[in-house]
C-alpha positions as CSV (number, residue, x, y, z in Angstrom):
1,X,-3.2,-86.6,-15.5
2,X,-5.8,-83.9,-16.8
3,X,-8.7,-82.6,-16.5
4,X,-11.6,-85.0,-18.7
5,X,-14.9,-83.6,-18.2
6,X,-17.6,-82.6,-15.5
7,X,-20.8,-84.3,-15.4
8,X,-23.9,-82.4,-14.2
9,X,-27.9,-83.5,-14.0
10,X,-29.8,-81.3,-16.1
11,X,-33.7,-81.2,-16.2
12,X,-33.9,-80.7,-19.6
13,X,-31.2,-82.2,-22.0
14,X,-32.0,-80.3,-24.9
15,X,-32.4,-77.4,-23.5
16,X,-29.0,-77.5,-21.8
17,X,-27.7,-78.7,-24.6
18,X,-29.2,-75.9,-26.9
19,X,-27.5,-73.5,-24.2
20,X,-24.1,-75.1,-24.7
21,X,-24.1,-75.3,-27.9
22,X,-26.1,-73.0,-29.8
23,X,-25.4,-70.1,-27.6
24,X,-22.2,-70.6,-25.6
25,X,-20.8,-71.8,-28.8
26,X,-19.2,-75.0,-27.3
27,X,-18.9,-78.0,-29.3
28,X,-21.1,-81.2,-29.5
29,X,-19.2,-83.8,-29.4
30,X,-21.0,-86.8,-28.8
31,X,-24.8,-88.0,-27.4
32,X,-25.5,-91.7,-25.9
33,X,-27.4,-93.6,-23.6
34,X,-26.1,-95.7,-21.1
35,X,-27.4,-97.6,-18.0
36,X,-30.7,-96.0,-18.9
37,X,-29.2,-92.3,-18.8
38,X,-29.5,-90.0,-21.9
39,X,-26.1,-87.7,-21.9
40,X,-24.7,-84.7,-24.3
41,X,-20.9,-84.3,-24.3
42,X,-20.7,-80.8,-25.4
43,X,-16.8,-79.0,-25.1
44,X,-14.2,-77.3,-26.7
45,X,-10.9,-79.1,-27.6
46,X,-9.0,-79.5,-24.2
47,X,-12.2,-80.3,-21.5
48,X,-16.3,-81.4,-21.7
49,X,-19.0,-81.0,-20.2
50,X,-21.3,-84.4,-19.8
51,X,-25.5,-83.1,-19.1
52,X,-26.8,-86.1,-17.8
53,X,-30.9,-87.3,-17.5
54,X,-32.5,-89.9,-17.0
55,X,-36.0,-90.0,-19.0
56,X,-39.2,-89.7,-16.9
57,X,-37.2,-88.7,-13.8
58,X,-37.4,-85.1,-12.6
59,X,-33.7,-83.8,-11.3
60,X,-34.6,-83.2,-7.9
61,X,-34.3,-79.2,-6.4
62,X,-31.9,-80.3,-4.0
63,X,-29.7,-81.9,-7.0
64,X,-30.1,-79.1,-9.7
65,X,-27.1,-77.1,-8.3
66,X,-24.9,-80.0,-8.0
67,X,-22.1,-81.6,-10.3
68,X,-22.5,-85.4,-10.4
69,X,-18.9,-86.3,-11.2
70,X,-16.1,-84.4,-11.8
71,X,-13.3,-86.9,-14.6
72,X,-9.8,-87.0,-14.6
73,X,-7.6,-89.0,-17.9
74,X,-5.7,-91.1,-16.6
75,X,-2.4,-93.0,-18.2
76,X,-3.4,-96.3,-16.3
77,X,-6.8,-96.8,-14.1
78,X,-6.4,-100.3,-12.4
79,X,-2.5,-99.1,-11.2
80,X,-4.3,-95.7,-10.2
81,X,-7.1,-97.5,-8.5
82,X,-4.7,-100.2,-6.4
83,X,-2.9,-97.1,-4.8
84,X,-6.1,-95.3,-3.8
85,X,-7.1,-98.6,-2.1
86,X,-4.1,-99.4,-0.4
87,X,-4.1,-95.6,0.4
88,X,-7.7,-96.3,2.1
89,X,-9.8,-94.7,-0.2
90,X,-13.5,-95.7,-1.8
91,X,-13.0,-97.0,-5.0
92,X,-16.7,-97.7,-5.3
93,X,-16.7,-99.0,-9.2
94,X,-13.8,-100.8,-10.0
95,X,-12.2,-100.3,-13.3
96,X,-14.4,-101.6,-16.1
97,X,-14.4,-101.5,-20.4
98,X,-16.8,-99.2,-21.6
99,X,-16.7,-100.2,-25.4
100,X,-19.6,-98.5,-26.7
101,X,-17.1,-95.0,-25.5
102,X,-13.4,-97.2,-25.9
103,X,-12.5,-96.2,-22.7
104,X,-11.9,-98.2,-18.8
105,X,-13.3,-95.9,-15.9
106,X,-13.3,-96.5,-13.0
107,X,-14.8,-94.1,-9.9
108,X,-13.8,-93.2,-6.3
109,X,-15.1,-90.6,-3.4
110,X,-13.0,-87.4,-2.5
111,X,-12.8,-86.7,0.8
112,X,-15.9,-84.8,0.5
113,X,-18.1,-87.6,-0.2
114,X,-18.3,-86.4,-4.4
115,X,-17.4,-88.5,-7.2
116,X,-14.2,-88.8,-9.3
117,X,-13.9,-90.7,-12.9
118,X,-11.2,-91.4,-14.1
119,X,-11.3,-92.6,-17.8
120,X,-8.3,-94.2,-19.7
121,X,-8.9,-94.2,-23.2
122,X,-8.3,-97.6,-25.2
């Protein structure tokens, strides 16, 4: 297991992603839009971060400070995800294909109520 990426809202994506990028020096390494949610995957070659928004929403105060998800690579997501549930834990999106990014994620809640990807690449 290692360390995939950390997802965090952002109030303005180009403008975080012009901080990342152009003057942290970080790579780009891929834009999308899924489930109505524009995201930048900016990096360097071992771990990412994913700034999230969703158009014509404002990131809330209260959410500006906060990480959305923090993701994990995983060998194999449904084998992870049947011990976390037998172990009692949330799994609250079971593993599913996400083609457009050739990967199967899947997401459960640490014990502190925040949420955990993990991604297994195709």
């Amino acid at each position: 297991m290692d360390v995939a990426h950390t997802a965090v809202w952002v109030s303005d994506l180009e403008e975080s992603r012009a901080f990342f990028v152009d003057t942290l020096g970080l790579d780009e390494h891929r834009s999308y839009t899924r489930n109505g949610i524009d995201n930048v995957v900016v990096g360097g070659e071992r771990a990412a971060i994913q700034l999230r928004t969703e158009p014509g929403r404002e990131v809330p105060p209260e959410r500006r400070d906060r990480m959305d998800h923090l993701a994990l690579s995983v060998a194999d997501v449904d084998g992870l995800c049947e011990r976390l549930e037998a172990a009692g834990h949330d799994v609250f999106r079971r593993p599913e294909t996400a083609e457009d990014l050739d990967v199967r994620i899947a997401f459960v809640r640490a014990p502190d109520g925040y949420a955990v990807e993990f991604v297994e690449r195709l």
